[in-house]
Backbone bond lengths (Angstrom), bond angles and torsions (degrees), N, CA, C in turn:
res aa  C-N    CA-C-N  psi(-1)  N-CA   C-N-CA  omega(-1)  CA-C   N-CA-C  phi
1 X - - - 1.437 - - 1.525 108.42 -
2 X 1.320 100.09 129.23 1.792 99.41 -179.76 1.528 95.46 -96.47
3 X 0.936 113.42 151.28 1.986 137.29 152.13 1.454 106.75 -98.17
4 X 1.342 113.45 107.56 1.709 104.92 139.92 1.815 138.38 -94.30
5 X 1.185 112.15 104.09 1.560 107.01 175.49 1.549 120.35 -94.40
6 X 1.381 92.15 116.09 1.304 93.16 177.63 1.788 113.28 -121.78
7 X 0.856 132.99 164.67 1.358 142.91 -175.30 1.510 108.53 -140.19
8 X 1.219 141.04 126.63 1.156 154.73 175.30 1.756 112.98 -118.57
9 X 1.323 129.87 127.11 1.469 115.43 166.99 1.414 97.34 -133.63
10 X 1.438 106.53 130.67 1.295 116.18 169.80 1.419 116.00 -108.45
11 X 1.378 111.02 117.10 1.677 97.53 -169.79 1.730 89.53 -132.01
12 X 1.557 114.02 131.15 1.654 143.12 170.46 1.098 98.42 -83.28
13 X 1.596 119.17 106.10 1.312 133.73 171.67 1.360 115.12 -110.67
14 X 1.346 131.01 150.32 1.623 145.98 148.49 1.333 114.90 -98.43
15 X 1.387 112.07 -48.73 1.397 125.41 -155.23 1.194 121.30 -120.77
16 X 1.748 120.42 -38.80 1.348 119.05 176.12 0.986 120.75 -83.91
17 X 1.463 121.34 44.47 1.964 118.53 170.70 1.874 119.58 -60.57
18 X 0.908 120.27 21.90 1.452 129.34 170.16 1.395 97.49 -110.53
19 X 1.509 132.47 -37.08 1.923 131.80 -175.37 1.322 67.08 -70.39
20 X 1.710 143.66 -114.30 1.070 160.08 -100.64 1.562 93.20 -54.32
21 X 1.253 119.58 -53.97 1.718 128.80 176.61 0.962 117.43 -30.41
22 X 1.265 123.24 -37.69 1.769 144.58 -134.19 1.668 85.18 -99.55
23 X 1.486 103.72 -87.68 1.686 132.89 -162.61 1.516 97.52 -75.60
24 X 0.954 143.80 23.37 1.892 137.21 -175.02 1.764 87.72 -120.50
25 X 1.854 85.78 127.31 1.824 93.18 135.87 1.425 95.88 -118.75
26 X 0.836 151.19 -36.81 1.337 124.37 175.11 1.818 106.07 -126.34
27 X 1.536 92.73 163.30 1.167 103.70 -179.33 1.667 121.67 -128.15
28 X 1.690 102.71 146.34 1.708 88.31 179.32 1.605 97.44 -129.22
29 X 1.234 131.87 133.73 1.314 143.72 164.99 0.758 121.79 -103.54
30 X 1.908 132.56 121.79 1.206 130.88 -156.03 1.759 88.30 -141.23
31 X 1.693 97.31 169.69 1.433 90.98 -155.03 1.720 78.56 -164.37
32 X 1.240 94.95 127.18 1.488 111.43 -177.57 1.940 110.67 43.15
33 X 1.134 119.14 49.33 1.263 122.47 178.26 1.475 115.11 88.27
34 X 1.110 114.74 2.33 1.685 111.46 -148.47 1.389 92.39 -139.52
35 X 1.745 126.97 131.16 1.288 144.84 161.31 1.246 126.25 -38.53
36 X 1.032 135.37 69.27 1.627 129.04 -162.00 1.791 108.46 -81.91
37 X 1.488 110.13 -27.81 1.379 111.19 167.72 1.470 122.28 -169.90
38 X 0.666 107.83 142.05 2.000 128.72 176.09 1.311 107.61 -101.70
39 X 0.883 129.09 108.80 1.250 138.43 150.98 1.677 147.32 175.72
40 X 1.027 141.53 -145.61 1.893 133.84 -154.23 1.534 73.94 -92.83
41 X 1.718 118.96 170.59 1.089 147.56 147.53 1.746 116.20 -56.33
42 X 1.718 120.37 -26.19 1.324 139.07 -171.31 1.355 89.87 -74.50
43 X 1.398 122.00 -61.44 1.449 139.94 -127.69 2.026 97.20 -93.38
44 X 1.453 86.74 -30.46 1.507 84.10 -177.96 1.975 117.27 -83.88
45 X 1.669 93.62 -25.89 1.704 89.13 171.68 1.062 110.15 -104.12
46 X 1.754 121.53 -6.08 1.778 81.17 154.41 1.316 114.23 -86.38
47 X 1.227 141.40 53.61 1.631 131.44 146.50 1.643 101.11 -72.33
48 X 1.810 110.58 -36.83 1.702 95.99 -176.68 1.128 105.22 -110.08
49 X 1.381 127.61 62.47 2.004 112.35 150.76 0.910 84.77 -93.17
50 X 2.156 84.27 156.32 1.181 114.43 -177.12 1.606 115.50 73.49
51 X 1.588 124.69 -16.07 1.618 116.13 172.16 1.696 107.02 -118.28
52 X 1.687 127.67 32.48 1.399 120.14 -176.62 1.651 82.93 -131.23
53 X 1.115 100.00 130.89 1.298 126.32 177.01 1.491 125.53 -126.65
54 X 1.284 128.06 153.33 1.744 135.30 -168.67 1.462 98.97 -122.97
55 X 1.143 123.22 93.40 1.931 112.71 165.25 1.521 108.04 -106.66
56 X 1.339 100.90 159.15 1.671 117.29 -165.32 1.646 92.56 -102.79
57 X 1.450 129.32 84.32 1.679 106.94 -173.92 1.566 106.33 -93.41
58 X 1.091 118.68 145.32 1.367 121.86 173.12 1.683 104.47 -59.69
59 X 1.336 127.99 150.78 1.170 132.08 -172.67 1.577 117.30 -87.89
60 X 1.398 116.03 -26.08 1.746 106.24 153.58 2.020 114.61 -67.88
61 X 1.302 117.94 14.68 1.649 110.99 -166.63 1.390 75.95 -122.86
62 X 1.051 161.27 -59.88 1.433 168.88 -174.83 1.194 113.32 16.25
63 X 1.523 103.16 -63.27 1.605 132.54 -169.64 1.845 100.16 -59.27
64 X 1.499 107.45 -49.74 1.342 116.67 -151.01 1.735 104.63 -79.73
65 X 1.667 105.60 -28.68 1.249 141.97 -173.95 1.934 108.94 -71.02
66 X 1.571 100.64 -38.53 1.067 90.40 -174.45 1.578 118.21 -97.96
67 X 1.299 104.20 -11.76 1.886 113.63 169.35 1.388 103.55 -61.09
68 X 1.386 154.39 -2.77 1.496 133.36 -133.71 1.631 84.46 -169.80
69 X 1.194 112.56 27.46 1.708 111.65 -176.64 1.466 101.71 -157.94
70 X 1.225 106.27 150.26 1.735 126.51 176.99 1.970 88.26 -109.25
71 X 1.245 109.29 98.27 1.416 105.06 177.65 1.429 119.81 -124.52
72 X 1.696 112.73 119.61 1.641 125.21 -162.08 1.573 104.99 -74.55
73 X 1.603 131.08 -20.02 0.991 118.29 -160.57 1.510 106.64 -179.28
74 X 1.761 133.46 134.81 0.815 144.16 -174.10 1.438 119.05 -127.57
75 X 0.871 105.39 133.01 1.830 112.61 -179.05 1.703 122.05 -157.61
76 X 1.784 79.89 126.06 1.811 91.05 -146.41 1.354 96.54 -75.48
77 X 1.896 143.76 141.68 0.847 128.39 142.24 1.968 124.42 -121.37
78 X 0.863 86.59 100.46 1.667 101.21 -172.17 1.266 119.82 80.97
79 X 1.472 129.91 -89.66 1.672 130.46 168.24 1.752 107.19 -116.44
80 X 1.633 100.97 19.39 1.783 98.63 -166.12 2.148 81.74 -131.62
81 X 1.489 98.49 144.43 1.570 118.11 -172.23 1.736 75.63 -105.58
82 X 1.363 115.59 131.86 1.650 132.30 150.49 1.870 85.35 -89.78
83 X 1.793 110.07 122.43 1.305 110.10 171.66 1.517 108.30 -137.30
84 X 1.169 121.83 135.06 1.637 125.58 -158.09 1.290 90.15 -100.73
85 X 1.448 143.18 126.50 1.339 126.37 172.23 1.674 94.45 -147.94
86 X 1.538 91.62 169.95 1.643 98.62 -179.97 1.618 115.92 -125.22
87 X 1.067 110.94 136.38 1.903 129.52 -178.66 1.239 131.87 -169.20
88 X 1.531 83.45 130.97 1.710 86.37 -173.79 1.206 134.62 -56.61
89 X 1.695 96.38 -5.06 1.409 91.23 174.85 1.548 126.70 -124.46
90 X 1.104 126.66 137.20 1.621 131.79 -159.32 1.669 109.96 -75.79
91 X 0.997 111.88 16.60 1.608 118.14 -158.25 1.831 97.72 -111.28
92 X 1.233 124.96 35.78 1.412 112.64 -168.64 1.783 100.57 -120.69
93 X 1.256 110.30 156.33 1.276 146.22 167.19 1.157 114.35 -35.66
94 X 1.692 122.18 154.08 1.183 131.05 160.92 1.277 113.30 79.80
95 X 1.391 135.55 35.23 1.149 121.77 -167.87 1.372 116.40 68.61
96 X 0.900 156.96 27.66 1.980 153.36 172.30 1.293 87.87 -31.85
97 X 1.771 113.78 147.16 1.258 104.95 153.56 1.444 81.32 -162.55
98 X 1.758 97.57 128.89 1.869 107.36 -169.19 1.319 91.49 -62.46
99 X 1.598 91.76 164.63 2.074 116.58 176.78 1.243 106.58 -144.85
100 X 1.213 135.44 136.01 1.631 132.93 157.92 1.181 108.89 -26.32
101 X 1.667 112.65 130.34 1.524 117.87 165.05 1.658 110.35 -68.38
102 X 1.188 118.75 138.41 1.500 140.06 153.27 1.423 113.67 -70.83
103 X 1.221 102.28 155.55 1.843 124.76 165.17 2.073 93.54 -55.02
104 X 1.640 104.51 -56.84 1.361 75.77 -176.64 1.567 140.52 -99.61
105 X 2.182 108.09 26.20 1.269 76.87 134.34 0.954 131.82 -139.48
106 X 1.545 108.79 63.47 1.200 120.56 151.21 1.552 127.21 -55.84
107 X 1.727 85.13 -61.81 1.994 94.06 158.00 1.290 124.12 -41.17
108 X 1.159 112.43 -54.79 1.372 111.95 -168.86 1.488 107.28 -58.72
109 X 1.275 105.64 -55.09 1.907 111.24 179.81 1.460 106.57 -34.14
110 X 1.694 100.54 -73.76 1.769 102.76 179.54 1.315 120.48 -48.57
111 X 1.199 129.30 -65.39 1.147 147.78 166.64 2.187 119.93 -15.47
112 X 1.249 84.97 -52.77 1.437 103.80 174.48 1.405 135.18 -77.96
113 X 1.551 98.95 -28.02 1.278 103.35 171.60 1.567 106.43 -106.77
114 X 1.612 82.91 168.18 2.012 89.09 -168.95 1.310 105.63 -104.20
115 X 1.164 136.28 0.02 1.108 130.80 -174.08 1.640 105.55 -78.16
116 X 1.789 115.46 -18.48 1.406 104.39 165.36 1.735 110.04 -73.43
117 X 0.993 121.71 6.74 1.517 106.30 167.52 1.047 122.75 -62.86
118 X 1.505 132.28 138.39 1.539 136.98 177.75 1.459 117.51 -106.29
């Protein structure tokens, strides 16, 4: 007699991409109804090494800083923005200093741009 155990969890996220990190071996991201990808948590951030970046922006540049950036995350410390953003190109301001891509911004990448529309 065989046993199969299987366990499946499907969890619809916006916001908790750090739970999804945790409890995922694989992942599928879908985007307007439609499968855009299957796959490991590994497989999905390395699409961005080398494009997630940390700049220190002064908080009067903010405004100017944030038109000209795809940025996953902001965190104010005193008169300086800690801002996580992503670009292809290594040539930016403020101190850049690359960081391992995350699950979320992976989201954010896909998510943001429209060219994942189907």
């Amino acid at each position: 007699m065989i046993l199969f155990s299987c366990m499946i969890i499907i969890m619809i996220s916006a916001f908790a991409v750090p739970d999804v990190e945790y409890i995922s071996k694989e992942i599928i991201l879908l985007k307007e109804g439609v499968m855009i990808y299957k796959d490991t948590q590994k497989h999905l951030t390395k699409m961005l090494e080398g494009k997630v970046f940390e700049c220190h922006v002064p908080v009067d540049k903010l405004h100017e800083f944030e038109k000209d950036h795809n940025i996953v995350s902001m965190v104010k410390e005193k008169d300086i923005v800690k801002a996580r953003i992503i670009s292809g190109s290594r040539e930016l301001a403020f101190d850049a200093q690359e960081v391992a891509p995350s699950l979320e911004d992976v989201y954010i990448y896909i998510y943001k741009d429209p060219s994942y529309v189907q």
